[in-house]
KEKE-3310 file (N, C-alpha, C; in steps of 0.2 Angstrom, whole numbers, plus 5000, padded with zeros to 4 digits):
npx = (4929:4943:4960:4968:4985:4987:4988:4998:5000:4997:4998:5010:5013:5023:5030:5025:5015:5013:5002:4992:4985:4977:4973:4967:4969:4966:4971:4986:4989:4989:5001:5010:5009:5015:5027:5034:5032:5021:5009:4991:4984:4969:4953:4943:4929:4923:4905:4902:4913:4925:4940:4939:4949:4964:4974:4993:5008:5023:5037:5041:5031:5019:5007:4995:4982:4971:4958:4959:4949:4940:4930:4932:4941:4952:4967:4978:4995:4990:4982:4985:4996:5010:5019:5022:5028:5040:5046:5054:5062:5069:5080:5087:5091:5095:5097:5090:5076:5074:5073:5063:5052:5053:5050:5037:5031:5038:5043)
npy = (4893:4905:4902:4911:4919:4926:4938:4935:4944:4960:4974:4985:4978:4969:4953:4950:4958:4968:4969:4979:4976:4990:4999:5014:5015:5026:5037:5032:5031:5043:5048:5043:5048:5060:5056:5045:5051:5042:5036:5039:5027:5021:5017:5010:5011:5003:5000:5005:5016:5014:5008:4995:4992:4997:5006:5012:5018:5016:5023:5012:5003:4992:4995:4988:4993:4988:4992:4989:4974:4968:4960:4951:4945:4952:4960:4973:4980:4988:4981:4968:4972:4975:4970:4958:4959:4965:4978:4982:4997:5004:5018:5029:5041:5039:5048:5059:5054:5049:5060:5065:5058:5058:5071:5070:5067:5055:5040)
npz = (4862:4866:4862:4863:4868:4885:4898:4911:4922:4926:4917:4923:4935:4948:4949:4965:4976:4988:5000:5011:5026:5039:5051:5048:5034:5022:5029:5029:5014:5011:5018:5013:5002:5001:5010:5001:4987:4983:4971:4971:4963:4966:4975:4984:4992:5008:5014:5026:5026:5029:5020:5006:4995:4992:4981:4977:4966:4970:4967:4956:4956:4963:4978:4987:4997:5012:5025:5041:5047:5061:5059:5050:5053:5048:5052:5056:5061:5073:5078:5080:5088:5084:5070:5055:5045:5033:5024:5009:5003:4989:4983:4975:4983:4998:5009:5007:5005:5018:5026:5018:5021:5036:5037:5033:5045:5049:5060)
capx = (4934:4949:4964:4974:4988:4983:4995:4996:5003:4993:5002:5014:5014:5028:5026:5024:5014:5012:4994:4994:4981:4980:4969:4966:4971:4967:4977:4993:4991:4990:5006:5015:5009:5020:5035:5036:5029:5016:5002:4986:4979:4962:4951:4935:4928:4914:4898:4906:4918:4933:4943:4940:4953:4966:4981:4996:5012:5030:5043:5040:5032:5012:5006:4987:4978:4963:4956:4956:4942:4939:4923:4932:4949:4957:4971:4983:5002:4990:4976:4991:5002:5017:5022:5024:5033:5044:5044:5059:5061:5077:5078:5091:5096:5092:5097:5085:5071:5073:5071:5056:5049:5054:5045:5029:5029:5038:5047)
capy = (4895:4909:4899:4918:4921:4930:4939:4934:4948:4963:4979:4987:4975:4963:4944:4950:4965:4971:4969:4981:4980:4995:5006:5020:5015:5033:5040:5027:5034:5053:5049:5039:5052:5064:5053:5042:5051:5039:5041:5034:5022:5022:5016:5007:5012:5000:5004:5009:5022:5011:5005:4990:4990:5005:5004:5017:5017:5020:5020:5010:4995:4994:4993:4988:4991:4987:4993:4983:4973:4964:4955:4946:4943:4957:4965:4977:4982:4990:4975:4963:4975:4972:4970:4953:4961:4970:4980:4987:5001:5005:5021:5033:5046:5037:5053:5064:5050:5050:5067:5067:5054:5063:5078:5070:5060:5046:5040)
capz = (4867:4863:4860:4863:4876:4893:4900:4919:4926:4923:4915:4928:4941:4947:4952:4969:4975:4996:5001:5018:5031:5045:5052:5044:5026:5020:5032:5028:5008:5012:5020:5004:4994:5006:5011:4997:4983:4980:4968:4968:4959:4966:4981:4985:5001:5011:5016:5031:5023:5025:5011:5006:4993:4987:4977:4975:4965:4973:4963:4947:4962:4967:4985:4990:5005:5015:5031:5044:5047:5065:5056:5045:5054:5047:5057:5055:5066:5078:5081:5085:5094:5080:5062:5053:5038:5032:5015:5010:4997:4987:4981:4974:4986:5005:5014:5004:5004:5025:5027:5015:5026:5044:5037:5033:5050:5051:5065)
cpx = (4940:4954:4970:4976:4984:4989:4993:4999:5001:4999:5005:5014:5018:5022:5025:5022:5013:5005:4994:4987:4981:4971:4970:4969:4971:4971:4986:4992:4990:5000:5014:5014:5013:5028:5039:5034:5025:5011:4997:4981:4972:4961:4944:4933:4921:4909:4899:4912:4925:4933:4942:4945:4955:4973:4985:5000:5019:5034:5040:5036:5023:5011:4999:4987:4972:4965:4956:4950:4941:4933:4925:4941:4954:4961:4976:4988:4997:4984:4980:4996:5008:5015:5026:5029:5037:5044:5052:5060:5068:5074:5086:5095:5090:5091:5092:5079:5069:5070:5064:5052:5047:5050:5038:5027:5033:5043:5053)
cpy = (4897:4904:4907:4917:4927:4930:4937:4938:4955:4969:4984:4985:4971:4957:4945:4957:4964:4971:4972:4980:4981:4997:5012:5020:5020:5037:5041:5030:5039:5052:5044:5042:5057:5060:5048:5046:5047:5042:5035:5032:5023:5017:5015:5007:5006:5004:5009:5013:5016:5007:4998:4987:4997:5001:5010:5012:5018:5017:5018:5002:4999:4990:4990:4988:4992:4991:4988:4982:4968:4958:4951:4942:4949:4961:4968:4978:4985:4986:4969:4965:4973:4972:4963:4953:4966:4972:4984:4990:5005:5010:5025:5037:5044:5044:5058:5060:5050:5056:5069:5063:5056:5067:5075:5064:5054:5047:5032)
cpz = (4863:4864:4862:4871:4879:4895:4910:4922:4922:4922:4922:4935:4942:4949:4959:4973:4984:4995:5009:5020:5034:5045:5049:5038:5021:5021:5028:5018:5009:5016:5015:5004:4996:5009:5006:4989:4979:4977:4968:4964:4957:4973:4982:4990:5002:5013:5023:5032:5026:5019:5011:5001:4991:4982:4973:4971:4969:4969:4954:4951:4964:4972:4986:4997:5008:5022:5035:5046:5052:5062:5054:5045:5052:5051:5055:5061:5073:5081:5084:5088:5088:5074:5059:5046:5039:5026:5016:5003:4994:4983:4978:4978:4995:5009:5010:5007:5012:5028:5025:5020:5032:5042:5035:5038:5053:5056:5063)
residu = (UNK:UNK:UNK:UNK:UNK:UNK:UNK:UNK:UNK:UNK:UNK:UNK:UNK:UNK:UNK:UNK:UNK:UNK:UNK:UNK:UNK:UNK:UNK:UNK:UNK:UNK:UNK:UNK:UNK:UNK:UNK:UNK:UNK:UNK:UNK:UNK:UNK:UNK:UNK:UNK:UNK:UNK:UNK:UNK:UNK:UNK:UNK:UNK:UNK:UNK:UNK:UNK:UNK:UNK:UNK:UNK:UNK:UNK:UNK:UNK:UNK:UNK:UNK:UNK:UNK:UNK:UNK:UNK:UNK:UNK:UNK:UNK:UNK:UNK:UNK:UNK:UNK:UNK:UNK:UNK:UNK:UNK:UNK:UNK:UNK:UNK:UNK:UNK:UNK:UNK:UNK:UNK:UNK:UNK:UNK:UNK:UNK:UNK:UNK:UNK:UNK:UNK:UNK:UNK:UNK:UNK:UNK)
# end
């Protein structure tokens, strides 16, 4: 048994990262990769072509996300009618970052 340190926090994550799940998880990172200039990671779809896990970056900060999945309790803002979080994202130039966001959709 190795006796070497382990890092517990994998190379460019913080202590605490967003785990989203939605409908349409694919969707929801084509639309970071447009209003927040997220890039992605990468993406493990299920058998049933939803994601069963993705992961972009924003900023210098990484997101995950699942599909929803009724099977297994998984619900998303649109399976409970609402949003138990809030994420919030500091950026440099807000009025720039809004307008980026307006123009790829958001409301």
């Amino acid at each position: 048994m190795s006796n070497s340190a382990v890092d517990r926090i994998l190379p460019g994550m913080h202590s605490l990262t967003p785990h989203l799940c939605c409908a349409g998880a694919a969707d929801a990172i084509e639309f970071y990769k447009r209003a927040f200039d997220a890039v992605e990671l990468g993406r493990m779809p299920g058998p049933d072509s939803k994601l069963m896990h993705a992961m972009v970056k924003i900023g210098d900060s990484m997101l995950m996300l699942v599909d929803e999945n009724t099977s297994c309790g998984m619900l998303g803002p649109k399976g409970i009618e609402g949003s138990p979080f809030t994420i919030h994202l500091y950026v440099e130039d807000v009025d720039a970052t809004v307008k980026q966001a307006a123009d790829a959709g958001a409301r």
